[in-house]
N, C-alpha and C positions, 0 to 999 in steps of 0.2 A: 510643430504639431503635437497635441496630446498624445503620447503614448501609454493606452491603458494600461501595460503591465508595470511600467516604471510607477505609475500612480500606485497600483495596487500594493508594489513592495513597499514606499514609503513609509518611514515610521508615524513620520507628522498626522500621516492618512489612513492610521490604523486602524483606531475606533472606528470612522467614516466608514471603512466596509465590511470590518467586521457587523455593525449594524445592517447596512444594506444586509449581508445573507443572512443574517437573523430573520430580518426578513422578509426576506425570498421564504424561506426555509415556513414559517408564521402562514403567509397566503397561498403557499402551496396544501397547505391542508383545506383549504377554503376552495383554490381553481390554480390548475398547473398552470393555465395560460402568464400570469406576467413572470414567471421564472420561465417560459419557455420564450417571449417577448425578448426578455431580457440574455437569453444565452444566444439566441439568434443576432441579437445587434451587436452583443460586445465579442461574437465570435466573425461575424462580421467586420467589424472595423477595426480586431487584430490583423485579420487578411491585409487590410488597407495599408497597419503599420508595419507591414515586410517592406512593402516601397519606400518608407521614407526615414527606414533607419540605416549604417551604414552595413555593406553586404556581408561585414566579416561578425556582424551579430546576427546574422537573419537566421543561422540555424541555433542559434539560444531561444531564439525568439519563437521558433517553431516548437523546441522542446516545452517552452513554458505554455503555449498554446496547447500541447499535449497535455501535460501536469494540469493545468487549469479545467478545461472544457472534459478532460473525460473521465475527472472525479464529479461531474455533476450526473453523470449513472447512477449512484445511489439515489442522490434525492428522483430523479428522472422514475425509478423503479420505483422508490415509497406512493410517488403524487401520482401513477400511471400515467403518466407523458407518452406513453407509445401509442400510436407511430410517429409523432413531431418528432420527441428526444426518442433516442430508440432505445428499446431495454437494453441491447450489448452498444450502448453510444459508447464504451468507452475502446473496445473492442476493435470499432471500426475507425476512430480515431486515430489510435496507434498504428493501426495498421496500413492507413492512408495516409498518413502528415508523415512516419515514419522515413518512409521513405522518400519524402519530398525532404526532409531535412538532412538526408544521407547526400541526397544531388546538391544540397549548400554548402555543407560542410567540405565535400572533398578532401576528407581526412581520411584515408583507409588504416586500421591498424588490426592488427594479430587476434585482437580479444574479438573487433566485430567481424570476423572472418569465423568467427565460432558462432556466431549469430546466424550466419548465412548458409554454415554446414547445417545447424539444425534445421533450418527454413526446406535446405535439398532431401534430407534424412526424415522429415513430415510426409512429402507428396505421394510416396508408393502406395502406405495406406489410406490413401483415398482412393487408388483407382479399383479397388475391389471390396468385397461384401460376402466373408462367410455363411453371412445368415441370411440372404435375401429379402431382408427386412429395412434394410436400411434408408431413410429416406434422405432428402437435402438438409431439411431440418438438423436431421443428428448430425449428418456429417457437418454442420455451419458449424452448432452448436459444440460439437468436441475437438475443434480443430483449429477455433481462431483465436483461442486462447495460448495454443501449442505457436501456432505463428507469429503471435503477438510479442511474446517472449523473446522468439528468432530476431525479428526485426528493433524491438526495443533493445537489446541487445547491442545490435550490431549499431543503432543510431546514436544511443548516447554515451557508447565509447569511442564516438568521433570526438567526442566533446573535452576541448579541453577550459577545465574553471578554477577560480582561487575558493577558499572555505568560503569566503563572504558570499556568493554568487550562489553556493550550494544549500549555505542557512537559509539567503531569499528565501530559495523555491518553498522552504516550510509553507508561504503565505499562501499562495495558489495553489498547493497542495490540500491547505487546510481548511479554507474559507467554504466551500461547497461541503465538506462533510457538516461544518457548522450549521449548516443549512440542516441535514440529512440531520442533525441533533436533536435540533427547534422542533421539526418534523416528528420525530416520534416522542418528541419530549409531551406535543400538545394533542396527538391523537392516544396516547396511552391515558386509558381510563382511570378513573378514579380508584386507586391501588387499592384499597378498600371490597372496590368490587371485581379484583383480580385473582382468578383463582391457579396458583401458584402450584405446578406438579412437578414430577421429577424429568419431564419434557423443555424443549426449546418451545419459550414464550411468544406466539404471534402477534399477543394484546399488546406487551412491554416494545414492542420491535416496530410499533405504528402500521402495523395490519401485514405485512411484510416478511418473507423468508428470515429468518432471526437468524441463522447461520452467516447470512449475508449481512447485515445489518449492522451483528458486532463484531464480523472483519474490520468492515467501517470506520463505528465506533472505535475499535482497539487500534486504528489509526491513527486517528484524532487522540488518542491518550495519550499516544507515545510521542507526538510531534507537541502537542503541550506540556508534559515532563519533559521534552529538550529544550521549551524553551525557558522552563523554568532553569534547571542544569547552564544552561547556557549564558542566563538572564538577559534576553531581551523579550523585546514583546508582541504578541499578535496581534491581541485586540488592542495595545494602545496600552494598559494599567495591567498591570504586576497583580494586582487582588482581582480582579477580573479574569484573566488568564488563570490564576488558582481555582476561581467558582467553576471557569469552563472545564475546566479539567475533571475537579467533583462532577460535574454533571456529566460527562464522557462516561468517568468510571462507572457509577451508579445506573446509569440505563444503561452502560454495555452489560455491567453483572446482573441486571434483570432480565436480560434477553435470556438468562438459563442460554445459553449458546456459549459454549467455553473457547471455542476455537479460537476467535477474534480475539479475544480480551486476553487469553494466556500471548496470544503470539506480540500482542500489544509492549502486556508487562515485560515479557520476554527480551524486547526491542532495546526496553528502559535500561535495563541492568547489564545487557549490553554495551551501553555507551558508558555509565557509570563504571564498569571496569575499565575502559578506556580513559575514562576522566581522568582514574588511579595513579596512571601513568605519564598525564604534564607535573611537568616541574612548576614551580613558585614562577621561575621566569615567563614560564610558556604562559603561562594562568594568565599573568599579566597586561598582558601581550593581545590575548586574547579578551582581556575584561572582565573572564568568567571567575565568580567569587570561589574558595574552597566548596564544592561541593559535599563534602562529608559534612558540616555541619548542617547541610539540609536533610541528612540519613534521617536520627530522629525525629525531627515536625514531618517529614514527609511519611515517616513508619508510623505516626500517629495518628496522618490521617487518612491514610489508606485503610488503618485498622479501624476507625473512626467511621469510616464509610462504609465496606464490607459489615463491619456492625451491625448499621442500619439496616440497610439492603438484604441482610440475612434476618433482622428482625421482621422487616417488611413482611418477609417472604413467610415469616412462621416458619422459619427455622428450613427450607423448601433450598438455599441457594448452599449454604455449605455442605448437605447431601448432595448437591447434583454435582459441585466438583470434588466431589469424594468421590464420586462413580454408581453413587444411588441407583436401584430404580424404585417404582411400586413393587415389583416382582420381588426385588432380593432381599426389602425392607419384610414383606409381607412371608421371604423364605418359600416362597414359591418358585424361584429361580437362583442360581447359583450366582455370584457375582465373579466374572469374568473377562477379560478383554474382549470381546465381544460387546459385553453390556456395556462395559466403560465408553466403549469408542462408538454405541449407538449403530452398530450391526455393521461398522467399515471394515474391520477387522475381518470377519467372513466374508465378506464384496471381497476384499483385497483376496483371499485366501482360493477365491474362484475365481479373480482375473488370474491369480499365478498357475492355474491347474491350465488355464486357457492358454496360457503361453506357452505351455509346458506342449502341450499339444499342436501348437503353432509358433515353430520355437522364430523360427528367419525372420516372417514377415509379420506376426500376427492375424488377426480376424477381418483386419478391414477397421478403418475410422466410423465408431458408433455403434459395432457390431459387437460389442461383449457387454449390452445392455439384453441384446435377445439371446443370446447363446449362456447365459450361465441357466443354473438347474434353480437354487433354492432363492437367488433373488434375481431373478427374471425380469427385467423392465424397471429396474432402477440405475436410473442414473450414477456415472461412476463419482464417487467423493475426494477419493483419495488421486491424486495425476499420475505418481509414479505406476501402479497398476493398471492403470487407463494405458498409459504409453506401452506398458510390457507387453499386454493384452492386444492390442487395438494393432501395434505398429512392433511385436514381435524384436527381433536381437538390435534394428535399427531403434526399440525407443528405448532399449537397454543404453545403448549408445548416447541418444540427448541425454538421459539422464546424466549419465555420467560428464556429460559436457556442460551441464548445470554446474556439477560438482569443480570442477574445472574453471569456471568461473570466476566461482565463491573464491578460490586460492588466488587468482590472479587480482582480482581485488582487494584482495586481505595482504597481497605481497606486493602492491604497487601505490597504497596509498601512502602519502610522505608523512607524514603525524599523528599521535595516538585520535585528536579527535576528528579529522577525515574520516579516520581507519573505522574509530567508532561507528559513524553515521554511515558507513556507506555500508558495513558488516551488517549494520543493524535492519536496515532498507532490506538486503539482502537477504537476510534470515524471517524476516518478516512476512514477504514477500512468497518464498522456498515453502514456508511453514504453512503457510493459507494454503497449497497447494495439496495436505495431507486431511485438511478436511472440508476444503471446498473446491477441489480440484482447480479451474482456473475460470471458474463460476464468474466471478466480478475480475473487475482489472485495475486492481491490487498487486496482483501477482507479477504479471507483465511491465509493471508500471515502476513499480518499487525495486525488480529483477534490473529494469532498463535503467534506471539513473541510479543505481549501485553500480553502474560500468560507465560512469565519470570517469575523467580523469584530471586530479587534483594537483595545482597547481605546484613545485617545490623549488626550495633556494638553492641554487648552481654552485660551485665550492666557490667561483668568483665574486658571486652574490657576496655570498657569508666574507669574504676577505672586504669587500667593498662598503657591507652595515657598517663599518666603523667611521665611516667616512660622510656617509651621510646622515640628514637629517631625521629625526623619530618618522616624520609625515612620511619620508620615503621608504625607510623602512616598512612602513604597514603597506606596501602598494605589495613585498614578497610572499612571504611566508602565515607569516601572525597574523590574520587581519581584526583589528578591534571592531567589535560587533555592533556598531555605527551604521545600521544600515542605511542611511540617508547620505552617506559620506561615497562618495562618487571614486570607484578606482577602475586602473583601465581596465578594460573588457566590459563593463560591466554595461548594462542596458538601463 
């Protein structure tokens, strides 16, 4: 029987869908219906493929159904798909498939037991309401992001994969933002008639939240630099994967929305210190060329880009990541952390007074939107002050069980470039959370499959490479980035 997602990963099959979400992405600005056609049948007849693959793959199978189906929330949000796609589709996906893949797996281990203390450490601040204001709305909206995390967590540190299995995912990770690309690449107006402030752009971002947009975006940067770093391919060609990447970069730094695209580049240079650290053997082994001579062509054309995009801009985009506004240009206003971080820094500075006043339990889930003084009724940005504020010495606590995480990933993955990709996921992920709280699901998404756990060679392994063949060899450790080359576990 066809199995879509083995289709999807296919090298042979790469162009072939990388076009298809081109476009998807192309007649979603025209009518969401055949992308919403389309997510419904092949979300559909993944269900079908749990039956007839064997059972000790069925929770990969569900992870990738994860990974797949609840990155199409960006595009879902740009084309207004709701209520077909729903604006938190990705939200509600993790947090329903989640746990159906935890009853497959039947893998309990130490890290998702940290998943499950956060899920128990959530619930008190929902059973009450400092402020009397609070409706279901808030409380949905500030809380499933928070569970989301809990239960991604706890599911795909069931998982155990080799690197080969964990590069796949790039594909169904990435193909649906490509969509979310095309999308704002062809409702952004003619840059001409763009008029370019020290503000996040709604015209560059395809009519849509820009904060959200070049989280997205700065996804899509970073999984196309891995795969240049890595050298295999998405769409199929090597120079096309380069132009998608230019075009990632270039509408995420239009979107003036810096959050995304720092946490993006951030990701990059991430894994490139990890690169640092394979040896010649390991490189080999793996496929992947010395990456330092891609330092320069790649530092020329990032500068090459920004270039542009700041000439676009009339000079409008290297003020804004400078920390610009009108105000401090104009010397009417001071420039200060404040203005830098677009007024989170004082959010933050009035969740921490809140807490301070509500040290145990906090204010209630959604209740430190109506109880602060000078910004009153806005939405929290940053999570960490959400959680202190909302859910009191308990969301002191998840945090810190975030943190906790991060270590136990960084201390169990078996080689620099696991280590790399999965820190990177992670910090990516952490980072969106300081200034889009856990808005999209990104956060949860990216937090959840950084708590893999990557395959490594047993000392008997290592005594026994000598004995066998190179083909056997790649089934342990090294796996050459062949992704068409069938090794066990794999789907």
């Amino acid at each position: 029987m066809f199995i879509f997602f083995n289709s999807l990963k296919q090298q042979n099959k790469s162009f072939f869908w990388f076009i298809v979400h081109v476009l998807l992405g192309a007649s979603a600005t025209i009518s969401a219906f055949p992308m919403i056609i389309y997510f419904y049948v092949f979300l559909g007849y993944s269900f079908i493929n749990l039956f007839n693959v064997n059972a000790t793959h069925r929770a990969r199978l569900i992870a990738e159904i994860i990974i797949y189906f609840a990155s199409f929330e960006g595009l879902g949000r740009l084309a207004g798909s709701d209520p077909f796609i729903p604006y938190e589709l990705g939200k509600y996906i993790i947090l329903f498939l989640c746990p159906l893949g935890i009853l497959l797996s039947r893998n309990y281990t130490a890290k998702g037991m940290i998943g499950l203390v956060i899920l128990i450490l959530s619930i008190p601040a929902v059973l009450f309401d400092e402020s009397n204001q609070v409706s279901f709305n808030d409380i949905k909206f500030n809380i499933l992001g928070l569970l989301n995390i809990g239960v991604a967590i706890w599911f795909f540190s069931t998982l155990n994969l080799n690197l080969k299995t964990l590069i796949n995912w790039s594909k169904p990770l990435v193909y649906p933002i490509v969509s979310a690309l095309v999308f704002t690449i062809i409702r952004t107006p003619n840059l001409d008639e763009v008029e370019f402030t020290l503000g996040a752009n709604f015209a560059t971002a395809g009519g849509f939240g820009s904060n959200q947009v070049s989280t997205i975006l700065g996804l899509g940067v970073f999984v196309f630099s891995l795969a240049v770093l890595l050298n295999y391919r998405i769409s199929g060609f090597k120079w096309l994967d380069g132009i998608t990447l230019g075009l990632f970069t270039i509408q995420g730094l239009l979107t003036f929305s810096r959050g995304g695209m720092i946490g993006g580049f951030f990701g990059v240079f991430v894994v490139m210190f990890y690169l640092t650290k394979l040896s010649f053997k390991e490189r080999s082994a793996l496929r992947i060329p010395n990456f330092k001579k891609y330092i320069v062509p790649v530092g020329i054309l990032l500068f090459i880009v920004m270039f542009a995009a700041n000439l676009i801009t009339g000079g409008m985009l290297l003020l804004r990541y400078m920390g610009e506004t009108q105000g401090t240009l104009a010397g009417s206003a001071e420039k200060n952390l404040n203005k830098i971080t677009t007024n989170r820094s004082d959010i933050f500075m009035e969740d921490v007074d809140l807490f301070l006043d509500h040290t145990m339990l906090g204010v209630g889930v959604g209740a430190s939107s109506y109880l602060r003084d000078e910004y009153k009724g806005y939405a929290p940005h940053v999570e960490l002050s959400r959680l202190i504020a909302e859910h009191g010495a308990l969301g002191l606590i998840i945090f810190f069980l975030f943190i906790l995480v991060f270590f136990l990933n960084k201390g169990h993955a078996p080689e620099s470039i696991s280590k790399g990709i999965l820190i990177a996921l992670f910090l990516m992920g952490f980072l969106a959370t300081f200034h889009s709280a856990t808005r999209t699901y990104i956060t949860p998404l990216l937090m959840g499959i950084s708590c893999v756990n990557i395959a490594s060679i047993s000392k008997k392994n290592k005594k026994e490479r000598r004995k066998v063949s190179v083909k056997t060899v790649n089934r342990f450790k090294y796996q050459p980035l062949d992704l068409d080359q069938k090794v066990p576990g794999q789907l």
